[in-house]
C-alpha positions as CSV (number, residue, x, y, z in Angstrom):
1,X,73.9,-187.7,41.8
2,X,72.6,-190.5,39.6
3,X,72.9,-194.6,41.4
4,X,74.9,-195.3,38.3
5,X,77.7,-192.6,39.2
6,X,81.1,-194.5,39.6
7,X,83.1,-194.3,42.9
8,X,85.6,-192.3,40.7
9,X,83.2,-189.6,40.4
10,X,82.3,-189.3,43.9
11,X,83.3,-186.3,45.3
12,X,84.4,-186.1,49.1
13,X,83.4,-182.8,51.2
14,X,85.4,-182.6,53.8
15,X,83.6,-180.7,56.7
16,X,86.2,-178.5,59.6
17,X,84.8,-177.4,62.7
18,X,85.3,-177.6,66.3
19,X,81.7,-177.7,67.5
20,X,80.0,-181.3,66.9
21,X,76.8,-178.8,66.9
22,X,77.8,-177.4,63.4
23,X,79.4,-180.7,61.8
24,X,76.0,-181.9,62.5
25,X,73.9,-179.2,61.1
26,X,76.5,-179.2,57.8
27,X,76.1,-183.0,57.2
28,X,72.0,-182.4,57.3
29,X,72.0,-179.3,54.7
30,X,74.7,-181.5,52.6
31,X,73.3,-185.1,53.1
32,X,71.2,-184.6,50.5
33,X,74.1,-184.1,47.7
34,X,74.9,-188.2,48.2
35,X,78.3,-187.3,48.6
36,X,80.7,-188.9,51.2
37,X,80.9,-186.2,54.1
38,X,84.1,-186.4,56.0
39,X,84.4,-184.5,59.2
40,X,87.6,-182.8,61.0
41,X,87.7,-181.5,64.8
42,X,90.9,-179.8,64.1
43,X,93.1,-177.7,61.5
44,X,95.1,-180.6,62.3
45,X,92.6,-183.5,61.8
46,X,91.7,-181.5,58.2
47,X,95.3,-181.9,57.0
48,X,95.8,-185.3,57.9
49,X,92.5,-186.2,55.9
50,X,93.8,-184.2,52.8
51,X,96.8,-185.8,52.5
52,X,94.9,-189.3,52.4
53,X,92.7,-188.4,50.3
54,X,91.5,-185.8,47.3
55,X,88.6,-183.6,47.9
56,X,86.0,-181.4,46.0
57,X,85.5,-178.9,48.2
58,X,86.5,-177.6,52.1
59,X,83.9,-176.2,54.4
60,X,86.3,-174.3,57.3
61,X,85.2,-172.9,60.7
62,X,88.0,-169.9,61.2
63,X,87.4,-169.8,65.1
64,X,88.8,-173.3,66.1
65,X,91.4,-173.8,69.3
66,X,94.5,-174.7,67.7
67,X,95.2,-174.3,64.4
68,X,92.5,-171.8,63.6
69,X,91.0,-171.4,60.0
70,X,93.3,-169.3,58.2
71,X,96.4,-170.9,59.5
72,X,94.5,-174.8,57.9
73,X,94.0,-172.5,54.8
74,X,97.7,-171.6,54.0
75,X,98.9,-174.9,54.8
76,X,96.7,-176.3,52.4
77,X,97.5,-173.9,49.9
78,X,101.2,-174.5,51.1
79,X,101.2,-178.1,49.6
80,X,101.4,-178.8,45.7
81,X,99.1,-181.8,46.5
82,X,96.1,-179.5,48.7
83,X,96.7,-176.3,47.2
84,X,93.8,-176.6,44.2
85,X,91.1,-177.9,47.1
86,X,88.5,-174.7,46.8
87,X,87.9,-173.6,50.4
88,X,85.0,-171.8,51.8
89,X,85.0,-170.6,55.3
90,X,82.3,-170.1,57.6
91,X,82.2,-168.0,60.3
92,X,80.0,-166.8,63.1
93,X,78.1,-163.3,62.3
94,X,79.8,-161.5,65.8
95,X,83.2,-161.9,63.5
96,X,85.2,-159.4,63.0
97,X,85.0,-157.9,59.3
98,X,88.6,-157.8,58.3
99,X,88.1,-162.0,58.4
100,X,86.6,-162.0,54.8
101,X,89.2,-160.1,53.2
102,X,91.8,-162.0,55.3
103,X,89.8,-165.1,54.2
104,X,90.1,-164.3,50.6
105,X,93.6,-163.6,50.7
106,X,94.8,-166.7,52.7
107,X,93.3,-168.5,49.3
108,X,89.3,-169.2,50.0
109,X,87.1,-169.7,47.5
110,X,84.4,-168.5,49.0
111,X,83.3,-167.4,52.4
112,X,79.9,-167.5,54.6
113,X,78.4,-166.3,57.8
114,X,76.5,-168.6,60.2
115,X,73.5,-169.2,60.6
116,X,74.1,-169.7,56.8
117,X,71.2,-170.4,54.6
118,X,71.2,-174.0,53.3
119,X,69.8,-173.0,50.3
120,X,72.9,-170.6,49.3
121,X,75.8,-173.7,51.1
122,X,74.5,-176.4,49.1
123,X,74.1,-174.2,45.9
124,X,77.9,-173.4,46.1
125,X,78.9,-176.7,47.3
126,X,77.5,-177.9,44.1
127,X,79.4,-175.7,41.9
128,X,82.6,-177.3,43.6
129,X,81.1,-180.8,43.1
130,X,80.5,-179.8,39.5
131,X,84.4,-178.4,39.1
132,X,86.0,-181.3,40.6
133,X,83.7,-184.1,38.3
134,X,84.9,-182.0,35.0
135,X,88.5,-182.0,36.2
136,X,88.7,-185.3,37.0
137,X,87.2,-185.9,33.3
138,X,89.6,-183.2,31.9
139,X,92.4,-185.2,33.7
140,X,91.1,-188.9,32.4
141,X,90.8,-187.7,28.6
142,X,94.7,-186.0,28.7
143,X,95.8,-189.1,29.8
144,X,94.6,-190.9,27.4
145,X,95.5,-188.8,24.6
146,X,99.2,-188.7,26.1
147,X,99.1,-192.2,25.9
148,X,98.0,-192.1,22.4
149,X,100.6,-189.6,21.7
150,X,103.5,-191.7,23.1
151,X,102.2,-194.9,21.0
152,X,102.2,-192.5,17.9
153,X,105.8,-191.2,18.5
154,X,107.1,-195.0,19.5
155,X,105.5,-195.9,15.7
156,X,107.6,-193.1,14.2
157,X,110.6,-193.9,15.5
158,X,110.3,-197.6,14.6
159,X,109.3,-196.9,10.9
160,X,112.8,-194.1,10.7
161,X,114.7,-196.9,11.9
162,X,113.1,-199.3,9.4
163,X,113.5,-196.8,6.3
164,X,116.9,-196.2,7.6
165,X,117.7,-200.2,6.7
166,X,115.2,-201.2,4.3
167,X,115.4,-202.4,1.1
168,X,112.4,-201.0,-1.4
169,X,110.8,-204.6,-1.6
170,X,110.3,-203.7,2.6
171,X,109.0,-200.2,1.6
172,X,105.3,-201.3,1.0
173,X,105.0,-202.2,5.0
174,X,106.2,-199.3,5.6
175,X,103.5,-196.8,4.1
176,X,100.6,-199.0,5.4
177,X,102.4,-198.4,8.8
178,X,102.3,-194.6,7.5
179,X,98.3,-194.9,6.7
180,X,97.3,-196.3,9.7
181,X,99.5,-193.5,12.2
182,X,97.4,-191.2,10.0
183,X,94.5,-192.6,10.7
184,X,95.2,-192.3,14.4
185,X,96.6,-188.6,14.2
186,X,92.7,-187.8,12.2
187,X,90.8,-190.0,14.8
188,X,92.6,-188.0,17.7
189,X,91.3,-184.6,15.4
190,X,87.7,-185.5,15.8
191,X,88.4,-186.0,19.4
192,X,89.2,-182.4,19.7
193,X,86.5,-181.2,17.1
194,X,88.7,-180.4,14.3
């Protein structure tokens, strides 16, 4: 990630495991990325950090006391706020091999076996980093065309109420009015590569 990258487009991991072993070993594989690395002891701990703030991706232990993985997975696909964060579980290799399929169907993303290969978990972490940086742009450009859209139909309905009670000495105003909501409507065109 580039020094010039905005704190908008920072994109928080947010790291679930019991064992203080593994958080460690994730936040050294995922360090480099120069993303803020948030860690969770508990299914419990992972929700409470979801619902204060929005994250790119989820890297999930299933074994934990507790809440285990796949009962953190379905709440967080549960709630309208948490239910797009991508998930990818990790799991030990002595697990048993109905968990990946019951991984993928709780919601995951994705799903590895430890000892994972750095390599591969920063590789897929980036694709989620990647995701979340074009839907945050993908959200920033329909706002602003929504607000362009509500200034263009708040024009309209002024000019229909000015036609409604103008005289035709008044009408002049009103077509340069016209011109220039057309030359908005053509500007937002090019913006869409029409």
């Amino acid at each position: 990630m580039s020094a010039e990258a905005t704190t908008d487009e920072r994109a928080s991991i947010l790291l679930v495991d019991d064992m203080e072993d593994n958080l460690v070993a994730l936040e050294a594989v995922l360090g480099s990325l120069n993303e803020p690395l948030v860690r969770a002891r508990s299914g419990e701990e992972a929700m409470k950090a979801l619902l204060r703030q929005r994250f790119a991706v989820v890297l999930l232990d299933i074994r934990m006391p507790g809440m285990d993985g796949f009962e953190t997975a379905a709440n967080i696909k549960r709630l309208d706020q948490t239910k797009d964060v991508p998930i990818i579980f990790l799991t030990g290799t002595d697990s048993d091999a109905g968990y990946a399929f019951r991984g993928y169907a709780t919601g995951a993303a994705d799903y590895l076996t430890k000892p994972f290969d750095p390599w591969v978990l920063r590789a897929k972490v980036t694709v989620f980093l990647e995701l979340h940086r074009k839907n945050q742009l993908l959200e920033r450009m329909l706002a602003r065309e929504q607000g362009q859209f509500d200034e263009l139909a708040l024009r309209l309905k002024e000019i229909e109420a000015q036609m409604a009670a103008s005289s035709v000495d008044e009408m002049q105003e009103l077509r340069h009015q016209v011109r220039e909501i057309g030359q908005l409507v053509r500007e937002m065109q090019r913006g869409h590569g029409h």
